[in-house]
N, C-alpha and C positions, 0 to 999 in steps of 0.2 A: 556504190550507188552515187552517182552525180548531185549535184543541190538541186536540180532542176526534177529529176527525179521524184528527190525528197520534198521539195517542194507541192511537187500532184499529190504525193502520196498520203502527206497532213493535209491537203484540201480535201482528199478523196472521203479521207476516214471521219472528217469534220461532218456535224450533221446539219450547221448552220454556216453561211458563208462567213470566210473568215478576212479581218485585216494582214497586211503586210507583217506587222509590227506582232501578232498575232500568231502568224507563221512562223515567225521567227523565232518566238517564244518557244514556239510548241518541236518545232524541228531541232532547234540549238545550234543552228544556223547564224552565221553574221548579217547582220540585217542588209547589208550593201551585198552580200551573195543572195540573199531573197529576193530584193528588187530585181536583180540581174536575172533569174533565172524567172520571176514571173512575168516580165517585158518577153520573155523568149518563150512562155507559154502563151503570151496572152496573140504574138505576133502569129505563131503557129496555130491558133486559137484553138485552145485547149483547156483553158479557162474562161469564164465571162464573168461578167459582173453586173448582179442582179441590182445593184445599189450602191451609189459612188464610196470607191473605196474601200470596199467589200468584196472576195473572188470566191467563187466556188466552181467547179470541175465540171466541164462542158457533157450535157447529156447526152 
């Protein structure tokens, strides 16, 4: 599984929108591959963000 992947996939399962820093925690992820791969969700828009700096997984 890619980071980008893994990235949707700790948003998915999050019940509250979650930070970067957050993600990165929870995935075990380098946090410079979390930013990367959530620029590339949020581009494809596959995430949004209900509140600055906060992401959860596009309905």
């Amino acid at each position: 599984m890619d980071a980008k992947e893994q990235v949707l996939e700790v948003i998915r399962k999050s019940a509250e929108p979650l930070s970067a820093g957050q993600v990165a925690e929870l995935s075990g992820l380098d946090r410079k591959a979390v930013d990367k791969a959530m620029k590339s969700l949020k581009d494809e828009e596959r995430i949004v963000s209900p509140k600055r700096c906060y992401w959860e997984a596009k309905k």
